[in-house]
C-alpha positions in Angstrom: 14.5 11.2 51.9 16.1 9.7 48.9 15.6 5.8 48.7 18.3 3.0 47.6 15.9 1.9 45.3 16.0 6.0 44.1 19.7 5.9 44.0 19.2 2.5 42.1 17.5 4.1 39.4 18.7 6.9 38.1 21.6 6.3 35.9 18.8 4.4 33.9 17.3 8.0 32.9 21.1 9.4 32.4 21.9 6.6 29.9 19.1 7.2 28.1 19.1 11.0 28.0 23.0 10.9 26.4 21.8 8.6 23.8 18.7 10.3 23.4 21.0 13.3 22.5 23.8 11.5 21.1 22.4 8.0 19.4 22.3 9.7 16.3 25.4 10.8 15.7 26.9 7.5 17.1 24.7 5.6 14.6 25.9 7.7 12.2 29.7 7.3 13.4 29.3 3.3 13.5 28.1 3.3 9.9 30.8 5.0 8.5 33.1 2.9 10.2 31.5 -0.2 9.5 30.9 0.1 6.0 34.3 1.7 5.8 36.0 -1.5 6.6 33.2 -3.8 4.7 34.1 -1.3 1.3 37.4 0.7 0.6 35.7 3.2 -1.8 32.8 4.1 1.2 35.2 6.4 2.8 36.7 8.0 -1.0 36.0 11.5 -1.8 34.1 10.5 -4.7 31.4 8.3 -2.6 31.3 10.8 -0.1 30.4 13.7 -2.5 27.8 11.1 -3.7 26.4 10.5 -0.6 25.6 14.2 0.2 24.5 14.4 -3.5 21.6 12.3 -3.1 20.3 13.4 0.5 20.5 16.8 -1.3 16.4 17.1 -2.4 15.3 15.1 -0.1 17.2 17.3 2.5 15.5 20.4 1.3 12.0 18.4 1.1 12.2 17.4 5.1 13.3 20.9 6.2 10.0 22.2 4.9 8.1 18.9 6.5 10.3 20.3 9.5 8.6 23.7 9.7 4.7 22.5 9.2 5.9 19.9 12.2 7.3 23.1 14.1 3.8 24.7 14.4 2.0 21.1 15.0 1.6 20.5 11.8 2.2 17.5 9.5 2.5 18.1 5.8 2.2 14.8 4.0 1.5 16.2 0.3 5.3 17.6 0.3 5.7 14.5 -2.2 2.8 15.4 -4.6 4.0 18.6 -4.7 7.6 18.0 -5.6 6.3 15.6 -8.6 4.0 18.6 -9.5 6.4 20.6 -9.6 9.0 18.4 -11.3 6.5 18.2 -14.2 6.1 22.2 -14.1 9.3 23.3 -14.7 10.2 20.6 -17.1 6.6 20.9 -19.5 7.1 24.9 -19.4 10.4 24.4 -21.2 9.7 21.9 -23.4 5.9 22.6 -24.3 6.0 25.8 -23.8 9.8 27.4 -24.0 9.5 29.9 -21.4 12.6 30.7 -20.2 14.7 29.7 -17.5 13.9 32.4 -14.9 10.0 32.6 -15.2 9.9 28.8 -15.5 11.0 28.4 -12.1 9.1 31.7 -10.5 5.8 30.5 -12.4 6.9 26.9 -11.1 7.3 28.0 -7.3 4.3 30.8 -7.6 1.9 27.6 -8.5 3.2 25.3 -5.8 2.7 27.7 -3.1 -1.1 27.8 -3.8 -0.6 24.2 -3.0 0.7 25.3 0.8 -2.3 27.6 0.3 -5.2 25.3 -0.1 -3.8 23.2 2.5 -3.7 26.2 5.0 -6.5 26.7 4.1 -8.7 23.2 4.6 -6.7 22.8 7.9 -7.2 26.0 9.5 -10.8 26.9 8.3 -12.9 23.5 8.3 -9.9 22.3 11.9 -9.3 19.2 10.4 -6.6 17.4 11.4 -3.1 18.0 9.7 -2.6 14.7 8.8 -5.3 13.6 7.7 -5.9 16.8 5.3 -2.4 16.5 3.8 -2.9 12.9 3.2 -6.1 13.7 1.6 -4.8 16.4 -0.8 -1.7 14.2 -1.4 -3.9 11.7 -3.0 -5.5 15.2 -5.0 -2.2 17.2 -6.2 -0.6 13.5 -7.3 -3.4 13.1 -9.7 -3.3 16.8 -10.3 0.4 16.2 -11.8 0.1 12.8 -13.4 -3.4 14.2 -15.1 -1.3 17.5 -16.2 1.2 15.2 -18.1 -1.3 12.3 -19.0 0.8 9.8 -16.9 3.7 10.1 -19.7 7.5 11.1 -19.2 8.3 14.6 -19.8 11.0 15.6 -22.0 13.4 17.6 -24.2 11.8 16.3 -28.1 8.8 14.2 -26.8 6.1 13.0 -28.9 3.1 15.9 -28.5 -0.8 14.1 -28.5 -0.5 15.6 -32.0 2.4 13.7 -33.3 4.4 16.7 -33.0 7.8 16.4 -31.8 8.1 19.3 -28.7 9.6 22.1 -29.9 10.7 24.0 -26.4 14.8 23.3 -25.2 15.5 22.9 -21.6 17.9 25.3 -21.1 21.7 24.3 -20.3 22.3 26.8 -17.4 19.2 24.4 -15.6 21.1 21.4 -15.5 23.7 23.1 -13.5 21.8 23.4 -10.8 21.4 19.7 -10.6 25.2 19.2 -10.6 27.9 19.2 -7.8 28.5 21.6 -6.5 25.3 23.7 -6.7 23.3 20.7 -6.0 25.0 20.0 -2.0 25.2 24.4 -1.7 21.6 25.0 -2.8 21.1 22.2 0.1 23.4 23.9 2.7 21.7 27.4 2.4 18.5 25.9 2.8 19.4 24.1 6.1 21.2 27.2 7.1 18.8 29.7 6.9 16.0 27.2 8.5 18.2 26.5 11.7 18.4 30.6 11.4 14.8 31.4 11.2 13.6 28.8 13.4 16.5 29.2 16.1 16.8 33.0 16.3 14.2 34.7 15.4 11.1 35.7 16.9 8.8 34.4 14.2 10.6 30.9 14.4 10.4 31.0 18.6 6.5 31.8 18.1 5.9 28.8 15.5 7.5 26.6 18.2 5.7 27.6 20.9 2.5 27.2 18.5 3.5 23.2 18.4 3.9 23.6 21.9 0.9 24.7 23.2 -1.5 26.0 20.6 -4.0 27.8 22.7 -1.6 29.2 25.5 0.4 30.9 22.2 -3.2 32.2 21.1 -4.1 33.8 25.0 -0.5 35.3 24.5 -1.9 37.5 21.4 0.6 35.3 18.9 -1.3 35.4 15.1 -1.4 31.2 15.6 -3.5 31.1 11.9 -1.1 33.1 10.0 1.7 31.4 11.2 0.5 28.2 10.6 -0.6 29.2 7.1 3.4 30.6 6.6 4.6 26.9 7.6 2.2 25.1 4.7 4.1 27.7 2.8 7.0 27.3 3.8 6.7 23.5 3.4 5.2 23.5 -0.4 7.8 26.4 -1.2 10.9 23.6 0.1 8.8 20.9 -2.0 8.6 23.0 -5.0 12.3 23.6 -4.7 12.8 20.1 -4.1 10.9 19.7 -7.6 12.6 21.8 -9.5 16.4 20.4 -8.7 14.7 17.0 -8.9 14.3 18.3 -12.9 17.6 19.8 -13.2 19.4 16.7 -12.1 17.6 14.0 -14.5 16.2 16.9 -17.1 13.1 14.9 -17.0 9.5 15.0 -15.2 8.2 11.0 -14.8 4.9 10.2 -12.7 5.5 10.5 -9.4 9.0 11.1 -9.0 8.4 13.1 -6.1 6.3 10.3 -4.1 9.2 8.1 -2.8 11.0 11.2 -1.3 8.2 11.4 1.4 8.8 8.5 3.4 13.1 9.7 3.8 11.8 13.1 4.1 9.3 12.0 7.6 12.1 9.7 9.0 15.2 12.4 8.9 12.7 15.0 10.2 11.8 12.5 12.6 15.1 11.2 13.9 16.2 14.6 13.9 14.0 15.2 17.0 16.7 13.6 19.7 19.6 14.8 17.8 21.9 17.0 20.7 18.6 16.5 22.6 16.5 19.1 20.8 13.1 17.0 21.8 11.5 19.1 18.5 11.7 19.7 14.9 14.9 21.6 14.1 16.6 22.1 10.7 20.5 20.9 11.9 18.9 17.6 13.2 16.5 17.0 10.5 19.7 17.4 8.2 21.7 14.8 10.1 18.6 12.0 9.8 19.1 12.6 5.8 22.5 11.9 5.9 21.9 8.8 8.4 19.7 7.6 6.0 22.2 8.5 3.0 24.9 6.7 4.5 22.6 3.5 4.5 21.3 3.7 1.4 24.9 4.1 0.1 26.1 1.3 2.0 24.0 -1.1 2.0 24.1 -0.4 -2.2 27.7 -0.9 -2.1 27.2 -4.2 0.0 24.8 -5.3 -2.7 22.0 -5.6 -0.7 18.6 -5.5 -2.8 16.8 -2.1 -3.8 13.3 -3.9 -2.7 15.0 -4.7 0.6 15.9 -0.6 1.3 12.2 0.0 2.4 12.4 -2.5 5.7 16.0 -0.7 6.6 14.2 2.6 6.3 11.1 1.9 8.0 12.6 0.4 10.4 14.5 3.5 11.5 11.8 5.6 11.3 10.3 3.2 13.6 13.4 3.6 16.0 13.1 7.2 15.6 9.5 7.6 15.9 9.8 5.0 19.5 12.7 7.3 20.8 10.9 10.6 20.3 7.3 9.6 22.1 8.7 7.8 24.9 10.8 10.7 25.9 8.1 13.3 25.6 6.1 10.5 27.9 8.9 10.7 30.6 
């Protein structure tokens, strides 16, 4: 028998299901319109191309984070290793002069033992995700800024010897930090994730790992090898993320991958509720970036303080983070 006070209650659930699946994009839609009419150049070509510019790495970053969350994970060195890697690619030029293909296949080959070791501590010793990753974080960051002695990376540097570096950077590397390749190389990579994760096999099995972990083990799925492909996965993105990262300032500087880590957790986060996934998915993780973009951008053009970008970004991460738990609670 269904009650009045039944009858009462439920468009409360139906509200908050269609902004569950929808707040996002709204958000997103109420920005653009808002700082539209607060700036005439938010809405030009120019600022737009910008705007998808500079979610670019940190886009490719939280697809990664996206996949280690897919299997339960939580990969919180993805920062570390995009400054290791940034300082890779950029001392094998310069101190070394490889060239430009076996700088970045020596670059990525190195990183991935970085998805390795933490596979490895997580899945051998069961630690927590979290907590491993935030302890190797700490480890590959020092790794990095020991590897360059805390100093800038660059074309004709000052060597400990007094030596000027003799390696070049080559020219076809800066490309891929430019528009276009910058936004495509970020497109692909959101693409083939949403791919992989939404239609195959392997990507169905990792969710169902980050589902239930030990019903996906009594249905005979390989739960350790996939969860070692997702640490990977995530330090392959990171590296990537590096490597770009050097190709768009042709520089390595300590710790330029650590303040991607915090935008790379919140768009995988808010990307949860977008269209009402309720998990990690590549498409949604790639609209939290831009929602975050579009801030950053505005709030830049409204000349609000750089200091004052951390309490905007935590605080939607907070939103996101409150949106996502109460609906797997209810």
């Amino acid at each position: 028998m269904i009650t009045p006070a039944a009858v009462k209650e439920k468009p409360v659930p139906n509200a908050f299901d269609f902004l569950y699946k929808y707040g996002t994009l709204i958000t997103v839609a109420v920005l653009i319109a808002a700082f539209g009419m607060l700036n005439d150049n938010f809405m030009s070509a120019g600022n737009v191309v910008n705007i998808l510019r500079s979610i670019s790495i940190v886009t490719i970053i939280a697809v990664g984070l996206t996949v280690s969350l897919a299997v339960g994970g939580f990969d919180l060195s993805v920062g570390s290793t995009t400054s290791l890697a940034n300082a890779l690619v950029i001392s094998l030029f310069v101190w070394h002069n490889v060239n430009l293909g076996l700088g970045i296949l020596l670059t990525l080959a190195l990183c991935l033992g970085i998805g390795l070791v933490n596979a490895f501590l997580v899945i051998r010793f069961k630690i927590q995700d979290m907590l491993m990753t935030l302890a190797t974080m700490f480890i590959f960051q020092g790794v990095a800024q020991t590897y360059t002695r805390g100093a800038t990376v660059s074309q004709n540097m000052i060597m400990p010897n007094g030596e000027y570096a003799e390696g070049k950077i080559p020219a076809a590397f800066e490309k891929i930090g430019q528009v276009p390749w910058i936004i495509v190389f970020m497109l692909l990579v959101v693409a083939a994730v949403h791919l992989f994760l939404t239609y195959t096999k392997h990507g169905r099995y990792m969710y169902m790992i980050g589902g239930n972990r030990e019903a996906a083990e009594l249905s005979g799925i390989a739960v350790g090898r996939y969860r070692l492909a997702a640490y990977l996965i995530s330090a392959l993105f990171a590296a990537v993320g590096g490597i770009i990262l050097g190709a768009r300032v042709m520089n390595a500087e300590v710790n330029a991958g650590g303040p991607y880590l915090m935008d790379a957790v919140a768009a995988a986060f808010i990307g949860y509720s977008v269209f009402g996934a309720g998990k990690p998915n590549a498409l949604g993780t790639f609209v939290g970036a831009v929602l975050i973009g579009i801030l950053q951008n505005g709030l830049i053009m409204l000349s609000v303080p750089y200091y004052a970008m951390d309490i905007v970004k935590g605080s939607v991460l907070a939103l996101a983070l409150a949106v996502t738990y109460y609906k797997k609670k209810h």
